[in-house]
GUTI-82068 format. One record per residue (C-alpha): residue in one letter; x, y, z. Coordinates in steps of 0.001 Angstrom, whole numbers, plus 500000, padded with zeros to 6 digits. Layout:
<pases>
AXYZ
...
</pases>
This chain:
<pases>
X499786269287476294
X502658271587477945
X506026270416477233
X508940271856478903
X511495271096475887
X508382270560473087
X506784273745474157
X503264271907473087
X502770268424471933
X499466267173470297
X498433263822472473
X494797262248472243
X492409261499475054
X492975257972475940
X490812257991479276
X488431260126481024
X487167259332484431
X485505260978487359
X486174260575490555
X484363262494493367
X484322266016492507
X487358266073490281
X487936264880486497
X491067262991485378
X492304262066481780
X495158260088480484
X496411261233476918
X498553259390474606
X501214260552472681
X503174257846470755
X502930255059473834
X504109258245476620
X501186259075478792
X500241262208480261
X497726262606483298
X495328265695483831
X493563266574486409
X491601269636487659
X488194269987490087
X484829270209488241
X484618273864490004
X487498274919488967
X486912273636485076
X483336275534485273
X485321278265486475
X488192278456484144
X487491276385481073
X490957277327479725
X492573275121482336
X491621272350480086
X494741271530477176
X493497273022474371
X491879271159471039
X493738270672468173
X492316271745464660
X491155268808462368
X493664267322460014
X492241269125457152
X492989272529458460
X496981271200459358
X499142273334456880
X497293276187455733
X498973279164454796
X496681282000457035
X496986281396460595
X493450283415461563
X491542280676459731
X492297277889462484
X489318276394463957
X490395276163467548
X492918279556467631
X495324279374470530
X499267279193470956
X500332275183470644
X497730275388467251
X499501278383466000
X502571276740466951
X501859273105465544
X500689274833462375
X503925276827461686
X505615273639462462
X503854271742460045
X504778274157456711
X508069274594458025
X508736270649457764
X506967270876454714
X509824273456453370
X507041276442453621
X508570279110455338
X505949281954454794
X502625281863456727
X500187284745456943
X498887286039460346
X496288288141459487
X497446291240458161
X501220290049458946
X503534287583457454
X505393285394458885
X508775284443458014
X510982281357459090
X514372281513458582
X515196278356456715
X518842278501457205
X519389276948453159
X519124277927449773
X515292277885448691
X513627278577445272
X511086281125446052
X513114284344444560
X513263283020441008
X512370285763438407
X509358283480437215
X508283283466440978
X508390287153440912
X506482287730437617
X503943285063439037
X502850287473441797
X503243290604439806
X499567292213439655
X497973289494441992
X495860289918444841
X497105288656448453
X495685285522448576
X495550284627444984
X499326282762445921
X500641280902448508
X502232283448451122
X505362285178450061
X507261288497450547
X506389288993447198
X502620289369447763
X503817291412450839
X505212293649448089
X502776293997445479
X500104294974448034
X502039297767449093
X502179298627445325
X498700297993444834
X497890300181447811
X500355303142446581
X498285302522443091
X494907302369444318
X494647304415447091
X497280306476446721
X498983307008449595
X502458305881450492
X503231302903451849
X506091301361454310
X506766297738454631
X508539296961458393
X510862293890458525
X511662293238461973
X512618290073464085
X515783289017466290
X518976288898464514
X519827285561462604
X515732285285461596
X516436286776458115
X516007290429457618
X518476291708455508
X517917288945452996
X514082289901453483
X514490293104452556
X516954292591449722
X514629290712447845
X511742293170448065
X513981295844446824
X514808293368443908
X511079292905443328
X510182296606442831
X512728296938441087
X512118293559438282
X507981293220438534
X506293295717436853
X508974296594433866
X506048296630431683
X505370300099433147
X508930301432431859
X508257301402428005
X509243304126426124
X511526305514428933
X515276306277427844
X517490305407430779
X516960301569430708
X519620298967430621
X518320295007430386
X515141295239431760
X515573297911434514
X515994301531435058
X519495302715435622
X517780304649439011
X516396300695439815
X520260299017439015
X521639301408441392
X518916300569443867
X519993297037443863
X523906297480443795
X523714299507447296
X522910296342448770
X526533294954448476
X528121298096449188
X526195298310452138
X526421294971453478
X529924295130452882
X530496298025455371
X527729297971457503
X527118293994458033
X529368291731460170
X529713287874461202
X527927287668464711
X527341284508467188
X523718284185465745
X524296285215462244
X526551285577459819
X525919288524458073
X524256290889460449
X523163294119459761
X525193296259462538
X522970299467461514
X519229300577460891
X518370301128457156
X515225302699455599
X514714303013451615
X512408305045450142
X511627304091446489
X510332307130445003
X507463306327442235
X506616308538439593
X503004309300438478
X503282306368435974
X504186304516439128
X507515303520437761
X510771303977440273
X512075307664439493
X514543307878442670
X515398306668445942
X516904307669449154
X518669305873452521
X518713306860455860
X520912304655458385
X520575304835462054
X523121303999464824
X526049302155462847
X527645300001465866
X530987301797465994
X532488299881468534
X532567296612466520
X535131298418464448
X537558297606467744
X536395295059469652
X534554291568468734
X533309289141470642
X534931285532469886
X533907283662467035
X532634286993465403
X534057289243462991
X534474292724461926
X532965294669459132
X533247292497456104
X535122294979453733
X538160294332456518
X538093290841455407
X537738291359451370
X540279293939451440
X543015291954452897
X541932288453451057
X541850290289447743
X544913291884448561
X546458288206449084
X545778287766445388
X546948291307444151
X550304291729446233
X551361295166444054
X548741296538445160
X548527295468448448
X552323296225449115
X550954300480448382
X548648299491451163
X551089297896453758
X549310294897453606
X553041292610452920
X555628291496454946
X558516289699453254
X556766289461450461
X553601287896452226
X550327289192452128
X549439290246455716
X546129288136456588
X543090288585458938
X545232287386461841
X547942290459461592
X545767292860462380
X544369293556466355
X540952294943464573
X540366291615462880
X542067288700465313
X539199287499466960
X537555285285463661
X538601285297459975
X536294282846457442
X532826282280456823
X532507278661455527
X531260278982451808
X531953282864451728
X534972283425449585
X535635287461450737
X538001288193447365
X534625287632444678
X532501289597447425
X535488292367447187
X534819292365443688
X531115292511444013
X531656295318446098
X533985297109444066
X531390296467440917
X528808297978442924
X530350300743443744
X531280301250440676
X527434301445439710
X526260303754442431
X529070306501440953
X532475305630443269
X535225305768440452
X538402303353440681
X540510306456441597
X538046307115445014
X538134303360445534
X541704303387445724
X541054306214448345
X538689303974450362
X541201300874450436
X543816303095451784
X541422304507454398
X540257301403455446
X543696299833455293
X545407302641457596
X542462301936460201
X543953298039460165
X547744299536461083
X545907302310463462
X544308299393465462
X547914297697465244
X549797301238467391
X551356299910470186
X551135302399473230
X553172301683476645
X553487303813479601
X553909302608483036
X551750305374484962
X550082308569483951
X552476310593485327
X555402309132483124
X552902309103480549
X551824306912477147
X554232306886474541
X554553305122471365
X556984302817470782
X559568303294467939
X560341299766467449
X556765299230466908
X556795297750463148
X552791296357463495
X553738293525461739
X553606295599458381
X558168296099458109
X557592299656459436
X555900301649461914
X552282300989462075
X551811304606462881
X554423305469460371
X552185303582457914
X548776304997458745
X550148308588459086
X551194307848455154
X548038306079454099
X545820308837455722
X548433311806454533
X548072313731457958
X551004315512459804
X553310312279461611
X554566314794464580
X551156315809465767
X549423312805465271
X551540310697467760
X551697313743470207
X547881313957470356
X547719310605470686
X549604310356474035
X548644313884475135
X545610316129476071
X545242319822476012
X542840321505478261
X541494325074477557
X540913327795480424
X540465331566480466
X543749332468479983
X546034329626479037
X546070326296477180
X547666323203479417
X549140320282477596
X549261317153480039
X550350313695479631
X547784310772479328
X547887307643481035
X548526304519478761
X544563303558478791
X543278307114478246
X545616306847475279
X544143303360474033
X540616304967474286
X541810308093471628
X543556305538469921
X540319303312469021
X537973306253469340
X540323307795465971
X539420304671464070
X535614304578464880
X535525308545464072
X537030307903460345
X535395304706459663
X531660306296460866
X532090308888458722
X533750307304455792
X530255305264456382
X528188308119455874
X530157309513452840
X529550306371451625
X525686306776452199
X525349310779450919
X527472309045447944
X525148306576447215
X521686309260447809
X522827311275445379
X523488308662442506
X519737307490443680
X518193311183443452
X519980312147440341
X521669315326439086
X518245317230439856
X516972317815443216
X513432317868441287
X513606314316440647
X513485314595444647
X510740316361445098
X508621315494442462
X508522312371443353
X504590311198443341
X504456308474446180
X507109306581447967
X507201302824449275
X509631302436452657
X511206299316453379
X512549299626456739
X515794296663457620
X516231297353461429
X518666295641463986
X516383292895465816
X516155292904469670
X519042291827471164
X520009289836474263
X523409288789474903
X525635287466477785
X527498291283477623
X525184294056476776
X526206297670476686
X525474301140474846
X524926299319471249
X522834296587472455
X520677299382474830
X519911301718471598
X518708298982469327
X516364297649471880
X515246301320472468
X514488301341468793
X512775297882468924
X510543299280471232
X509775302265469595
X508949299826466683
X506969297249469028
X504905300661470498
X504287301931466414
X503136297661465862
X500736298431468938
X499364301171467870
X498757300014464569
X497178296844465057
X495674297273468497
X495467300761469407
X494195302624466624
X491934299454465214
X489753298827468748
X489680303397468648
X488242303048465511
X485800300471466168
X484511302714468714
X484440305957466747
X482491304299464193
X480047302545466429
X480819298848464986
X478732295994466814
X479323292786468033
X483430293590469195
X485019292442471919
X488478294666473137
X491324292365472864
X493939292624475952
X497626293129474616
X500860293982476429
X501306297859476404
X505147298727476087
X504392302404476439
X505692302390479989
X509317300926478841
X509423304199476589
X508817306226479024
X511342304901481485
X513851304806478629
X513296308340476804
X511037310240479325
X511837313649480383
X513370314911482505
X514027311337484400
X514954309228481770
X517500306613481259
X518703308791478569
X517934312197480369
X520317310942483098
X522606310048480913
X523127312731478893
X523139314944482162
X526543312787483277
X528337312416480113
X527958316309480763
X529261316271483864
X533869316866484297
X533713314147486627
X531100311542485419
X531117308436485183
X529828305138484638
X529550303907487938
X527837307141489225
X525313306799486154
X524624303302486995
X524070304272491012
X521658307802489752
X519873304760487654
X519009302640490671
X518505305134492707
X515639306535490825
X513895303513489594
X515037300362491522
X512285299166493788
X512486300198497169
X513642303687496428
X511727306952496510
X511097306982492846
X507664307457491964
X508383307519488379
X505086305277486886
X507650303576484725
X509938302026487410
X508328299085487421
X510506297909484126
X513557298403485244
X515172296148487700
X518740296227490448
X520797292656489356
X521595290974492569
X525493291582491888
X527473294146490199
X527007297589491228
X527533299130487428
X524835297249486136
X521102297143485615
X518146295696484060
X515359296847482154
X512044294672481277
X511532294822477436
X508086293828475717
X510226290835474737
X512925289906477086
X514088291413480376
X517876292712479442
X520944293488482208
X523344296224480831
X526637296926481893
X526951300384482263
X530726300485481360
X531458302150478764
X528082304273478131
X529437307492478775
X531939307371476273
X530193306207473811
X527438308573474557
X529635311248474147
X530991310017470663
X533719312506471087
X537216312790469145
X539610315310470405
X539397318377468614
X543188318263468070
X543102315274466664
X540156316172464377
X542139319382463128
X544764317022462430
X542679314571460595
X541035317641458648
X544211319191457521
X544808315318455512
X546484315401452116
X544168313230451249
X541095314842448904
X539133311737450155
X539584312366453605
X538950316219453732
X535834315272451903
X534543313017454326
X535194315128457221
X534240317913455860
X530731316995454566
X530768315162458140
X531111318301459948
X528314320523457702
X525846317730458420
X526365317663461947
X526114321464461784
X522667320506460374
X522140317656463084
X522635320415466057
X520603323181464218
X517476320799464089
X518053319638468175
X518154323234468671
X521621322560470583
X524046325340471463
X527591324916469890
X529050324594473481
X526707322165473919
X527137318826471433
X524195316614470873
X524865313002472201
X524449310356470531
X522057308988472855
X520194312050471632
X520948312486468012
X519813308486468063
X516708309455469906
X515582312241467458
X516504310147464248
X514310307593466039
X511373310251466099
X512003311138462425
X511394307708461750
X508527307055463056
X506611309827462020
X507256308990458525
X505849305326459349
X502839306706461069
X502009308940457761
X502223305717455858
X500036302452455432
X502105299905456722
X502814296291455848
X504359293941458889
X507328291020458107
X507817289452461245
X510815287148461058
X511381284622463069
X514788282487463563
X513855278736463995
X517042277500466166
X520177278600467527
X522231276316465913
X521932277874462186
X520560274092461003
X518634274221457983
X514985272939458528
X515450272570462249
X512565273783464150
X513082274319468108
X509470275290469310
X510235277058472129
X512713279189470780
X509586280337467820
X506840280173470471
X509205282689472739
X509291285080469606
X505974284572468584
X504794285739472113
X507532288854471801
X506713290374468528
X503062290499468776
X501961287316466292
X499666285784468941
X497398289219469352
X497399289961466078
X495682286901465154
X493523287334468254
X492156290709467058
X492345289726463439
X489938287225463956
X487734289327466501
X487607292502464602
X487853293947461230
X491482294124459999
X490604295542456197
X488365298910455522
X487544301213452497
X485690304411452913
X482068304577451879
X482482307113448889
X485041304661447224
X483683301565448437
X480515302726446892
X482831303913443637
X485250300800443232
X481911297934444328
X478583299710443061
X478882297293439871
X477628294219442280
X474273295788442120
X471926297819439478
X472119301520438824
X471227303318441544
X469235306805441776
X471421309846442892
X471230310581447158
X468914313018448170
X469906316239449280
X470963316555452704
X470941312692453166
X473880311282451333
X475677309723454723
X472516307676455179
X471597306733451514
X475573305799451142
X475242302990454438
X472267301827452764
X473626301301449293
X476979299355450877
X474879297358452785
X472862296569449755
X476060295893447953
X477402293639450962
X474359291608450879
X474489291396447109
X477837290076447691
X477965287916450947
X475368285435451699
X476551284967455079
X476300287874457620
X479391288902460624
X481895288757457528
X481896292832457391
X480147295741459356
X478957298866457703
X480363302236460432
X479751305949460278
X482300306525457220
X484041303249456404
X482920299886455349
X484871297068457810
X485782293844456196
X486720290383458621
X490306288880457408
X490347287668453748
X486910289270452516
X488210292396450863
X490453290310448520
X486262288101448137
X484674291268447334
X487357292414444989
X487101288957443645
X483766289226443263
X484111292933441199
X486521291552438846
X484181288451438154
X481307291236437567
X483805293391435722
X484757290492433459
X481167289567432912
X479653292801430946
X483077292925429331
X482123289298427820
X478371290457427011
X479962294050425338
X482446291251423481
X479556289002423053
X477110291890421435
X479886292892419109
X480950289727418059
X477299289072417236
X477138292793415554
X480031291486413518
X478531288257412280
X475055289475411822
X477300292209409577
X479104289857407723
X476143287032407335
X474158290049405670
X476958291441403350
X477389286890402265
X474150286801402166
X473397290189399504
X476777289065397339
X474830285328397238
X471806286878396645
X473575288877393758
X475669286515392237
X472571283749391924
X470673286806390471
X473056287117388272
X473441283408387203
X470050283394387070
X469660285886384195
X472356284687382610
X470667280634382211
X467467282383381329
X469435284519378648
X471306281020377409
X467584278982377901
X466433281543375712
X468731281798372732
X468802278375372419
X465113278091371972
X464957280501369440
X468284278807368095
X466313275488368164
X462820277796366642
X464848278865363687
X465715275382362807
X462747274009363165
X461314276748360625
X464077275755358656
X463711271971358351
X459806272888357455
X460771274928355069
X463423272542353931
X460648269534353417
X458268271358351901
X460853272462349546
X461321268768348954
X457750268034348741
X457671270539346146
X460061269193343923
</pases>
C-alpha cells in the first residue's frame, strides 16, 4: 500500500467485499487498517489501480532484482530494504549494480574478498563491485575491446570510495599475470602503486566536507588503466573536469574547504619551525583553521585526524614523483592562498577607491599581503596596485582607474581560485606523467584500456549557482549516454535484428533538457556565453534573455522550453526540469564565473614569480590552454568560457564512453542523516526513479540484456554439440542460425530464455553466465576423459612392464628350483650307486 512517509508498506488482505458495482478491501498491517476501494469498471479498465502483490517469502532477499516474481516499485523497494537490514549493500539490477551507502565500516574490501572474485563469473558471488570489475576485465580479455565502468549517484551515496576500491582491485587481483616482470615492489607494479597513491593526493585537493558528505569529490575524474597485451597494467592516465573553484572562497556553513587547507595547518600545529617559514604562527602559536577567512566556516571531521592524512598525502606524493623540495613549494603556495584570502580591502566609494590597509597584520604578526607577496615571490608594489586598480586598453592610450572596494574583493578571490586551479592541474599533468612513464610509447602502445569514471552526483541545494548548473549538465549528459545504452540502442537493435516476442519499454527521454541546456544557437549556454561577451552584461540581463526565451507564455518556440520554468519570485533566477529533480538557479554570479578571467596584469605579475614552482605551473597552464583554444577553434581575442571549455571536455568524454562497453554503479545514499544502516524509503525510491533502476529492470526482464555474435558464439559454444560439417558456400548466415539454435536447444530445455537475430545470438538476464556455465562443465568433461584415457594408458603401461618383470623373475626362479631339483637328484643318484656298491662290497667280503 502507498505510504506517504513509508513510501510502500506490505499489508495483507484482511477483507474483500462487494457492494453494488464497486469492490472494497480492508488490509492489515500490524493491527493499522487500510481501506481500498475502486469500481469494477474501472479495475477491468486499469488493473494497475489495484496495490500491487508482494513476491513470496522465498524470493525476499535475493541479490538480482529482475528475478522478482511480481516486478514493480514497492517490490523493488521492499527487496533492497530487506538486504540492506540484512547488512547487504550490493544488489544487481540487471546489467547494473546497485550500491547502498552503508554509512560504516564493512568487510567486503578484504584482500581475500578480492582474490575470491578474481577470475569468477558474475553471478558465481554474491553482488559486489568486485564482480563489477572483473567483468570488465573479462570483457577487455575476451572480447577485446575496452571497457568503462560509470559510478554515478547523488553526492553522499558513495562514489569516490566506489571507485577507489576498483582501482585497488585492478591493481591487487590478477598479480599472477605480472611474473617475470622487473618493476615490481610487494605484489604490485610500481605503474599499479602509483595508481593507487593518486587517490590521496587527489582527494586531498580536490575533495571537501559538504552538508551531505564528508568527503566529496568537488571535480569529475576519469582513469584509464592502460593494459598491456599480457593484460597486465602498463600505464594510466587522468582527466578531471570542472574543479569547483569557488569553494576555494566561499563555503556554505557546516562545510569545509579543500582538505589539504586543513592538513596543512593541523600538521603545521605539530611542526611549528616549519610552519613559522609558512606564516602559519602568531606568538609562538600555530595559526588554526579559524584564522584564516578561506577556512572559518567548519574545521573537524569527527574521527578524521587531518595531520596522519597530511602525511598520507605527503607519502603519496612522494610516490607519484613530487620530491620534498616541490612539496615545500606546494605548502608555501597553498599557505600564501590562506593569507591572500586574509587581505583586508576598504574603500568607501569607487571614486575614492579600494585600498589596502597597512595595519592589516591577517592575524599572521605581519601583513597578510606582505606575507603572500613573500610566500609566492612576486613583485609587492604591483601586486597591491593591481589589486585595487584596473587598466583599460584603447587605440591609442592605456587608462589606469580606481576600483570600487567589491570589484577589488572579486580580483582578490578570483587571484586565489586562478593559482589554486592551476596548481590543481600541475598537480594532475604531474601525476600523468609518473603514470605514462619516461616513454610516450608506453602511451601509445598501450593494448586496451579499462575507464573508471568518479563524477560529481546531481545536485540540489537550497542555493544553486554556476557549479551546481555544470554538474547537473554533466549528469545529464551521463543520464542521456545511460539512455541510450540501455534503452535506446537495445529496443534499435531488437528491431534491426528482427527479434520476436518484444514489447518497447516507455522511459523518460532527457534529450530535450540537453537541448535546452547546450543547444545552438539558443541555449542556456549559447546565451550565456553571448553576455559574458557583452561590456555591459550582466547577470540580471542573462537571467531576463533566459525567461524571455523559454518561460511559458513567451514567444519562444524553442521544442525544449518546456523544461525550464520562471520561479514565482526573484527576477535573477530560474528553473530548469532535470530527468531527476526540477532545480532553481540563481543567476548571480554566472557571468563571472563563466568568464574565469584573471586580469592580465595580475597574471604577468604572477608569471614573473621567483618562485620555479610557480612559473611552472603557470606556464604549463598557459601552453595547455593554448592547446584548449586551438582545439575550440577560438580566436585569441576571443577566450573560450568555461561554460564552453566544460561543454567540449564533456563531449570528449562521452565519445570515449560510447567507443567502450560499459558497466553501470548506481549509488544510492540511504538517508540524510549519515546513520549507518538507516534506510529512509522514500529518499531510495526518489533515486531509484531518477537514475534509471526501475526501467532498467523493466527492459531487462522484457528483452535481451546479454549478446555474442554468431561467428564467436558459434566459436566459444560449438563444444555443447558434435562436430559439425563445414557451411556451404554461399549459405553460411543461414547454416550459422541453425547451428546456434541447435546449440541453444542443446543447452536450454526451456524456450523464451534467448532469441537467435540476423548476426547476434540474444541471451534473457543471467543465461550467458548458464551457457558459459554450461561450456566450462563440457570443457571440464573431455579434459577428465583425455585425463581418464591417459591415466588408463599409464596403468595399462605400468601393469604390463609388472607384469613381464613377474613373468621374468618367476621364469627365472623357476629354472633355478629345476636346476637345484635336479642336482640334488643326481646328488641323491650318486649315493644311492654308492651305498650299492658299498653293500655289495660287504657282501663280498
Amino acid at each position: 500500500m502507498a505510504n506517504d512517509e513509508l513510501a510502500w508498506v506490505q499489508a495483507v488482505l484482511k477483507e474483500k467485499t462487494m457492494v453494488a458495482n464497486s469492490v472494497r478491501m480492508v488490509f492489515d498491517r500490524d493491527g493499522a487498517e487500510y481501506r481500498f476501494e475502486a469500481t469494477v469498471e474501472e479495475l477491468v479498465r486499469r488493473t494497475k489501480t489495484l496495490p500491487p502483490l508482494c513476491n513470496p517469502p522465498v524470493l525476499e532477499g535475493i541479490d538480482d532484482l529482475t528475478n522478482l516474481s511480481h516486478l514493480n516499485e514497492p517490490a523493488v523497494l521492499h527487496n533492497l530494504q530487506v538486504r540492506y537490514g540484512m547488512h547487504n549493500i550490493y544488489t544487481y539490477s540487471g546489467i547494473v549494480l546497485v550500491a547502498l551507502n552503508p554509512f560504516a565500516h564493512v568487510a567486503l574490501y578484504s584482500q581475500d574478498t578480492l582474490e575470491a572474485y578474481a577470475g569468477r563469473m558474475r553471478g558465481e558471488l554474491e553482488p559486489h563491485l568486485f564482480a563489477i570489475s572483473e567483468d570488465a576485465f573479462q570483457g577487455m580479455v575476451r572480447d577485446k575491446r575496452n571497457q568503462t565502468i560509470i559510478v554515478s549517484g547523488e553526492s553522499g551515496a558513495g562514489k569516490t570510495m566506489s571507485a577507489k576500491h576498483i582501482m585497488r582491485y585492478f591493481a591487487s587481483a590478477h598479480e599472477g599475470g605480472r611474473e617475470g616482470s622487473g618493476d615490481v615492489t610487494g605484489g604490485i607494479s610500481r605503474v599499479e602503486e602509483m595508481i593507487l597513491a593518486t587517490n590521496p593526493v587527489l582527494e586531498s585537493f580536490g575533495n571537501a566536507k559538504t552538508t551531505r558528505n564528508d568527503n566529496s569529490s568537488r571535480f569529475g575524474k576519469f582513469l584509464e588503466i592502460r593494459f598491456s597485451e599480457r593484460h597486465t597494467i602498463e600505464a594510466a592516465f587522468i582527466r578531471t573536469y570542472l574543479l569547483e573553484r569557488s569553494r576555494l572562497v566561499y563555503q556554505p556553513a557546516t562545510e569545509r574547504n579543500y582538505h589539504v587547507f586543513y592538513q596543512l595547518l593541523q600538521a603545521a600545529a605539530r611542526e611549528l619551525d616549519s610552519a613559522e617559514a609558512l606564516g602559519l604562527v602568531r606568538g609562538g602559536q600555530a595559526l588554526t583553521w579559524r584564522d584564516f577567512a578561506f577556512t572559518a566556516q567548519c574545521g573537524d571531521i569527527p574521527g578524521v585526524d587531518d595531520a596522519v592524512e597530511f602525511r598520507t598525502t605527503c607519502e603519496a606524493l612522494a610516490t607519484i614523483g613530487v620530491g620534498a623540495g616541490q612539496q615545500a613549494q606546494i605548502h608555501a603556495v597553498l599557505a600564501a592562498l590562506l593569507h591572500v584570502g586574509n587581505i583586508s580591502i576598504s574603500g568607501a566609494s569607487e571614486r575614492v577607491g579600494a585600498s589596502i590597509g597597512d595595519a592589516d597584520d591577517g592575524g599572521t604578526g605581519e601583513a597578510a599581503c606582505e606575507k603572500a607577496v613573500s610566500l609566492l615571490q612576486i613583485d609587492g608594489a604591483l601586486f597591491r596596485k593591481w589589486l585595487t586598480k584596473r587598466q583599460i586598453v584603447t587605440r591609442s592610450e592605456k587608462i589606469v582607474s580606481n576600483m570600487s572596494r567589491a570589484q577589488a574583493l572579486v580580483v582578490r578571490d578570483s587571484v586565489a581560485k586562478f593559482v589554486y586551479a592551476h596548481l590543481f592541474d600541475w598537480i594532475v599533468r604531474t601525476i600523468n606523467n609518473s603514470l605514462l612513464g619516461t616513454s610516450e610509447e608506453v602511451a601509445t602502445t598501450a593494448a586496451s584500456f579499462i575507464g573508471v569514471l568518479d563524477i560529481y552526483g546531481f545536485e540540489h541545494f537550497e542555493h544553486n549557482s554556476f557549479e551546481q548548473f555544470c554538474i547537473n549538465y554533466a549528469n545529464e549528459k551521463l543520464q542521456q549516454n545511460f539512455n541510450r545504452h540501455v534503452f535506446k540502442l537495445e529496443q534499435e537493435e531488437y528491431h534491426r535484428e528482427q527479434l520476436k516476442d518484444w514489447t518497447f519499454v516507455d522511459f523518460q527521454d532527457n534529450q530535450p533538457c540537453i537541448d535546452l541546456i547546450e543547444g545552438k544557437p539558443l541555449g542556456i549556454l549559447s546565451l550565456l556565453d553571448e553576455e559574458s561577451r557583452l561590456q555591459q552584461g550582466s547577470d540580471l540581463t542573462f537571467a531576463e534573455k533566459l525567461i524571455k526565451q523559454f518561460a511559458s507564455g513567451s514567444s519562444s518556440s524553442f521544442p525544449a522550453s518546456g523544461f525550464f520554468g520562471k520561479p514565482r519570485f526573484g527576477s535573477d533566477r530560474f528553473t530548469i526540469r532535470h530527468y531527476a529533480h526540477s532545480v532553481e538557479y540563481a543567476a548571480e554570479g554566472f557571468i563571472d564565473k563563466n568568464k574565469d578571467t584573471v586580469p592580465d596584469e595580475i597574471q604577468n605579475v604572477l608569471k614573473a614569480s621567483g618562485d620555479s614552482l610557480m612559473r611552472a605551473i603557470l606556464g604549463d597552464s598557459s601552453a595547455a590552454a593554448a592547446q584548449e583554444d586551438a582545439r575550440l577553434s577560438v580566436r585569441a581575442a576571443r577566450k573560450p568560457t568555461l561554460g564552453a571549455v566544460f561543454k567540449h571536455s564533456l563531449a570528449s568524454l562521452m565519445e570515449t564512453i560510447e567507443a567502450t562497453e560499459s558497466h553501470y554503479i548506481r549509488c544510492i545514499k540511504p538517508n540524510d542523516a549519515k546513520a549507518a544502516w538507516l534506510f529512509d524509503a522514500p529518499m531510495v525510491l526518489a533515486q531509484l526513479r531518477a537514475c534509471g533502476v526501475l526501467e532498467t529492470i523493466r527492459i531487462s526482464c522484457a528483452g535481451y540484456p546479454s549478446r555474442v555474435a554468431l561467428p564467436e558464439f558459434i566459436r566459444r559454444y560449438g563444444v555443447l554439440v558434435a562436430p559439425q560439417p563445414q557451411p556451404p558456400m554461399g549459405d553460411e548466415d543461414a547454416w550459422c542460425r541453425a547451428l546456434a539454435g541447435r546449440i541453444l536447444t542443446a543447452a536450454f530445455s526451456e524456450g523464451g530464455r534467448f532469441q537467435v537475430g540476423l548476426t547476434k545470438v540474444f541471451f534473457r538476464a543471467g543465461m550467458l553466465a548458464l551457457i558459459e556455465k554450461l561450456r566450462v562443465e563440457k570443457l571440464n568433461a573431455a579434459a577428465t576423459a583425455i585425463q581418464r584415457l591417459v591415466r588408463a594408458h599409464q596403468q595399462r603401461t605400468r601393469y604390463q612392464r609388472m607384469r613381464r618383470a613377474a613373468l621374468r623373475i618367476q621364469r627365472s626362479v623357476r629354472g633355478h628350483l629345476a636346476r637345484k631339483r635336479f642336482v640334488m637328484a643326481r646328488r641323491e643318484r650318486a649315493a644311492v650307486r654308492i651305498q650299492a656298491l658299498c653293500r655289495g662290497c660287504l657282501a663280498r667280503r
